[in-house]
C-alpha positions in Angstrom: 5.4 -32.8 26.1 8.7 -32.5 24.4 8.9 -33.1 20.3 8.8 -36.6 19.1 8.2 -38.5 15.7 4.8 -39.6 15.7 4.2 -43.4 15.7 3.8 -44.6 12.3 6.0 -41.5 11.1 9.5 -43.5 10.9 9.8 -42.9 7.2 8.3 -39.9 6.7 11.4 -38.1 6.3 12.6 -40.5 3.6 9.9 -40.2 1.7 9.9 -36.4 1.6 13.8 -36.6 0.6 12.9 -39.1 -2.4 9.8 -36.7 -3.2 12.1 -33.4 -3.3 14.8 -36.1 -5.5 12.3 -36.5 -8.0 11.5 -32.9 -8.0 15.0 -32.2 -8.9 15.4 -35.3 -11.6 11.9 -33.7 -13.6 13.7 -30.5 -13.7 10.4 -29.3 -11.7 13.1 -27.7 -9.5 15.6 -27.6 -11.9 17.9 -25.0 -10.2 17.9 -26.4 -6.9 21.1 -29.1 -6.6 20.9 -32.5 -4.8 24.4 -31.6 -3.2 22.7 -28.4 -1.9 19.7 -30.4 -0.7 22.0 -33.2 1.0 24.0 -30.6 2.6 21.1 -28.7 4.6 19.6 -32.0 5.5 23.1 -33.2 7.2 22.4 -30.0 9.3 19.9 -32.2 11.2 21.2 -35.3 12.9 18.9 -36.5 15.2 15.4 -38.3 13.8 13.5 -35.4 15.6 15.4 -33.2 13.7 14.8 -35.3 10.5 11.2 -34.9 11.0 11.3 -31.3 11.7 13.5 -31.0 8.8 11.3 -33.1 6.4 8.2 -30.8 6.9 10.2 -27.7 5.8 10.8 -29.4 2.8 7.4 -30.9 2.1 6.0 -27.1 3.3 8.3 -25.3 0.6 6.8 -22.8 -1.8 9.4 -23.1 -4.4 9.0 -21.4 -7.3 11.6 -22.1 -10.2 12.7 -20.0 -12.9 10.1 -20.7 -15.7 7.0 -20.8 -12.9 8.3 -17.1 -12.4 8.5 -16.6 -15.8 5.5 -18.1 -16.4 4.0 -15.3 -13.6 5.2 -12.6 -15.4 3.6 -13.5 -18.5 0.6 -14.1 -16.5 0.8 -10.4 -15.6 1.7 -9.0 -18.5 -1.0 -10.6 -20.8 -3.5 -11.0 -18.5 -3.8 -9.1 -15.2 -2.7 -5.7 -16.3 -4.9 -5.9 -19.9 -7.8 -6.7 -17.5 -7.1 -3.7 -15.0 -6.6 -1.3 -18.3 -9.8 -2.5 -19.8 -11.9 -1.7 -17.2 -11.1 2.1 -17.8 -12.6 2.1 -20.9 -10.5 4.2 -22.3 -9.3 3.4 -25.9 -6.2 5.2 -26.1 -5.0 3.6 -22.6 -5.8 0.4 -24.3 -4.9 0.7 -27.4 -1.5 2.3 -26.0 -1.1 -0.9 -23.6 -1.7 -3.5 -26.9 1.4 -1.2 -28.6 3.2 -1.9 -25.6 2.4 -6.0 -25.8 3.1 -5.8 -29.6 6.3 -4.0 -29.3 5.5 -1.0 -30.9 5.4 2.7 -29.8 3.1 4.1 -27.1 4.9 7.0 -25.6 5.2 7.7 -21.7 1.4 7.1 -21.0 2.3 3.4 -18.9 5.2 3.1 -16.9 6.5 -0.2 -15.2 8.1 1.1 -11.8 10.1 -1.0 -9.1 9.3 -1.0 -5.3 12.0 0.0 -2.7 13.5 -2.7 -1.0 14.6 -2.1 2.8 16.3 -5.1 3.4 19.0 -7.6 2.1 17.6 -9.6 -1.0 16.3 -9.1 -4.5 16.7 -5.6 -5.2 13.3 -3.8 -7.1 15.3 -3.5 -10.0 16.6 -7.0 -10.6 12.6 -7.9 -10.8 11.5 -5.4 -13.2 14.7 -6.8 -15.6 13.5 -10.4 -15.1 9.8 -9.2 -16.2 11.2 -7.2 -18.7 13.1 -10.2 -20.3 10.4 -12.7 -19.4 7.7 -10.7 -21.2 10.0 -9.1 -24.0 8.2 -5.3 -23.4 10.6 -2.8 -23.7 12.7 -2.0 -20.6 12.9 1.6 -22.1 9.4 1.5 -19.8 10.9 1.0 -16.5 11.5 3.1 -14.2 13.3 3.7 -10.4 10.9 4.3 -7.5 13.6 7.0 -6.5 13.1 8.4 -10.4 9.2 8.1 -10.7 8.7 11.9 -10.7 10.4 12.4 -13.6 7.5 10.3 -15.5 4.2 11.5 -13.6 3.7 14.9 -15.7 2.9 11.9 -18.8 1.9 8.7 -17.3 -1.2 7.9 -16.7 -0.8 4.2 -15.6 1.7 3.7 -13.2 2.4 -0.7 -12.8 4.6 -1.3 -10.0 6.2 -5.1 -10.3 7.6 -7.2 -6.8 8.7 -10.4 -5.9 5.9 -10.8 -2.9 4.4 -8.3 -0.6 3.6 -10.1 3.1 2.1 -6.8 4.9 1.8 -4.6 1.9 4.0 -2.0 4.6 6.3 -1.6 2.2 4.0 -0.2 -0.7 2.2 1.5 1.8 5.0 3.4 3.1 6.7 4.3 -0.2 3.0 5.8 -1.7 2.6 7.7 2.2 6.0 9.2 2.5 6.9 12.5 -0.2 10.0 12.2 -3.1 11.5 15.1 -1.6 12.2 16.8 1.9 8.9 18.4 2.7 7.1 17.8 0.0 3.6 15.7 -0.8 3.3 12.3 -0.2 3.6 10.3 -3.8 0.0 9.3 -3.1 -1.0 12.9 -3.6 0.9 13.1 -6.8 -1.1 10.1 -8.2 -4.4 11.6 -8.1 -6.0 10.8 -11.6 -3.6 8.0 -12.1 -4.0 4.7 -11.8 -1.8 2.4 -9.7 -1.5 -1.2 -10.4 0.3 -3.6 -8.0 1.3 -6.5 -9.4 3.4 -8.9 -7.2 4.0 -12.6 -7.6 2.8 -13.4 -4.4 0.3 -11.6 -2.4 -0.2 -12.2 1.4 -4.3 -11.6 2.4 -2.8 -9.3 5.2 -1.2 -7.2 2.6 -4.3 -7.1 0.6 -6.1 -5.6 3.6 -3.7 -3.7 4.4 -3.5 -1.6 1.2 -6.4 -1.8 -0.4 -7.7 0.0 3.1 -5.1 2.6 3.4 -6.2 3.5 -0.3 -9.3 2.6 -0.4 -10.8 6.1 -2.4 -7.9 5.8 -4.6 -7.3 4.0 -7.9 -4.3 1.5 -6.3 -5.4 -1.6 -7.5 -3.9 -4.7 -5.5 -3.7 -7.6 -8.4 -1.4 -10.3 -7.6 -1.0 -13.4 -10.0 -0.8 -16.1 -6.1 -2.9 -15.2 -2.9 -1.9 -16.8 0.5 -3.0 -16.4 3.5 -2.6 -17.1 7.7 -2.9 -21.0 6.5 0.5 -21.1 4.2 2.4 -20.5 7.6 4.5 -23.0 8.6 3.1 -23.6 11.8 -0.9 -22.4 11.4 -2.8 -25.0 12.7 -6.7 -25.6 12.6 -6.5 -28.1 15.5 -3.8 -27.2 17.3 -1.2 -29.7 16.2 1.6 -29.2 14.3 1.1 -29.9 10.4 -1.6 -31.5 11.4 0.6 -34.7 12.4 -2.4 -35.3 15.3 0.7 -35.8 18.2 2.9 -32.8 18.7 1.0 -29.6 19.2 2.3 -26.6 17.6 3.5 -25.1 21.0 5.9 -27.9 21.2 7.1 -27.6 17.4 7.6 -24.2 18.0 10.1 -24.5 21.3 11.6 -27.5 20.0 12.6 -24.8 16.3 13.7 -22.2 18.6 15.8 -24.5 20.5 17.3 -26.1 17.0 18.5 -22.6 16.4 20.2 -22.2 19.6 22.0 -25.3 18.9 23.2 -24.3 15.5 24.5 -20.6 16.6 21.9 -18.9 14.8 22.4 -14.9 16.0 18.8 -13.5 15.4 16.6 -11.4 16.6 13.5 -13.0 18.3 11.4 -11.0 16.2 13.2 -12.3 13.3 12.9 -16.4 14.0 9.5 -16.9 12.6 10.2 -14.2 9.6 8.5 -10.9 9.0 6.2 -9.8 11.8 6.1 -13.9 12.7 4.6 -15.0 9.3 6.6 -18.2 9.3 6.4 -17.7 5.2 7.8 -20.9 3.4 8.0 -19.2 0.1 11.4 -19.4 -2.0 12.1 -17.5 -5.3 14.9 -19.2 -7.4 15.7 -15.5 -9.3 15.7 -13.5 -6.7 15.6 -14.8 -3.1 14.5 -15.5 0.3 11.9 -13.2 1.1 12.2 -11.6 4.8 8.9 -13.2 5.5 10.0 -16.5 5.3 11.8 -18.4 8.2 15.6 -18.3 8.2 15.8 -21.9 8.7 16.0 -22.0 4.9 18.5 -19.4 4.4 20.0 -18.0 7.3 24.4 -18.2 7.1 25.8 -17.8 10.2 28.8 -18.2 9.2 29.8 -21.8 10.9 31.4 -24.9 8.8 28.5 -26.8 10.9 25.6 -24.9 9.2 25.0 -24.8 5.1 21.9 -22.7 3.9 19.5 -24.1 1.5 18.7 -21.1 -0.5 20.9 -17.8 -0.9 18.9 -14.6 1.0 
């Protein structure tokens, strides 16, 4: 069956548009622009396309400039101080309190980026918005390329990312050595601990680490946890969004086909995102991550196609 409004649907798209309007005018998405809004939704002509369109929007995990603010602090004064304390050790805690109250502590916690293999929010443009955010000293930062320069004093290592989908990322960057033939980092972290502190945290990711390091201390803490249900098209029932008339099959063509019809040059295994996560999740700082679908940010270039968000 091809991809229809539902009966009784007629204004759902309208009342999406005036949801996301008044999302904008109580500066709960301050950042994002009603001309940017208006000019992704005239991508979509047809009321199909409408109604496609209207359940990317009411799907979005947006996150504006003060929630991620609000994240970092979240990590700073709460996740971290949590994963120190459980050590027991006075001086990491004490040193960790210094940190909080802007005063001294040496090289004994470092706040590292993590490598970024594809276009978007580089690791270091995150660990400066935590750094301002938070107000701890970016004298405590450090490169992943640079972070053997700091293990001989650092006893706490905190890396700091936008979201991790699959963890592979992480994963790769602790596996793989610093240098040509030498250890993997992992091996250089022994008696250290490892704290992983993204924004966003995908359940495969925290699978997917914690069991690759699961005899280590790489401690997975993430301030949001989603999961196979935040994708765009998961069903429990088998229809899309759960609209009880088109089943995600048909959702699914009728996208693919959309992207056609736009000139949209990607590869298959990139329509649906990362490793087909259909992710919906948006940072205003930073960007699109690669997990989330295209629809949202993808440029290809044509006058007849304008992104909503920036990659």
């Amino acid at each position: 069956m091809a991809f229809k409004v539902p009966p009784g649907q007629e204004y759902f798209f309208e009342n999406v548009r005036s949801k996301v309007d008044a999302l904008i005018d109580y500066k709960v998405w301050p950042e994002l622009k009603k001309t940017q809004l208006r000019a992704w939704l005239n991508n979509f002509s047809t009321d199909c396309e409408e109604y496609f369109a209207a359940h990317l929007l009411d799907a979005l995990l947006y996150r504006s400039n003060r929630m991620i603010e609000s994240s970092f602090f979240e990590i700073a004064h709460q996740i971290i101080p949590r994963e120190i304390e459980k050590t027991s050790n006075s001086n990491l805690i004490n040193c960790y309190r210094n940190i909080l109250g802007k005063k001294k502590c040496g090289n004994k916690i470092k706040f590292c980026t993590v490598p970024k293999l594809n276009a978007g929010a580089s690791g270091e443009s995150i660990l400066r918005s935590f750094f301002r955010a938070t107000g701890i000293d970016d004298k405590l930062g450090v490169r992943s390329d640079k972070i053997s320069s700091v293990l001989e004093k650092a006893e706490v290592l905190i890396f700091i990312d936008d979201i991790s989908g699959t963890g592979k990322q992480f994963k790769d960057y602790l596996n793989n050595p610093l240098e040509k033939n030498g250890k993997p980092l992992i091996e250089l972290l022994q008696n250290k601990i490892v704290i992983f502190s993204p924004l966003i945290a995908h359940q495969e990711a925290l699978k997917n680490i914690g069991g690759e390091f699961l005899h280590q201390d790489v401690f997975v803490k993430p301030v949001e946890t989603i999961s196979e249900k935040d994708s765009f098209f998961y069903s429990a029932d088998g229809f899309f969004r759960g609209d009880g008339y088109n089943s995600v099959c048909d959702a699914k063509t009728f996208y693919e086909d959309f992207l056609v019809k736009k000139g949209f040059q990607i590869k298959n295994e990139n329509k649906y995102g990362r490793l087909g996560q259909a992710l919906t999740c948006v940072f205003n700082n930073f960007s699109c991550p690669n997990n989330t679908l295209p629809i949202y940010y993808h440029d290809n270039g044509s006058a007849d196609w304008k992104p909503l968000f920036k990659r």
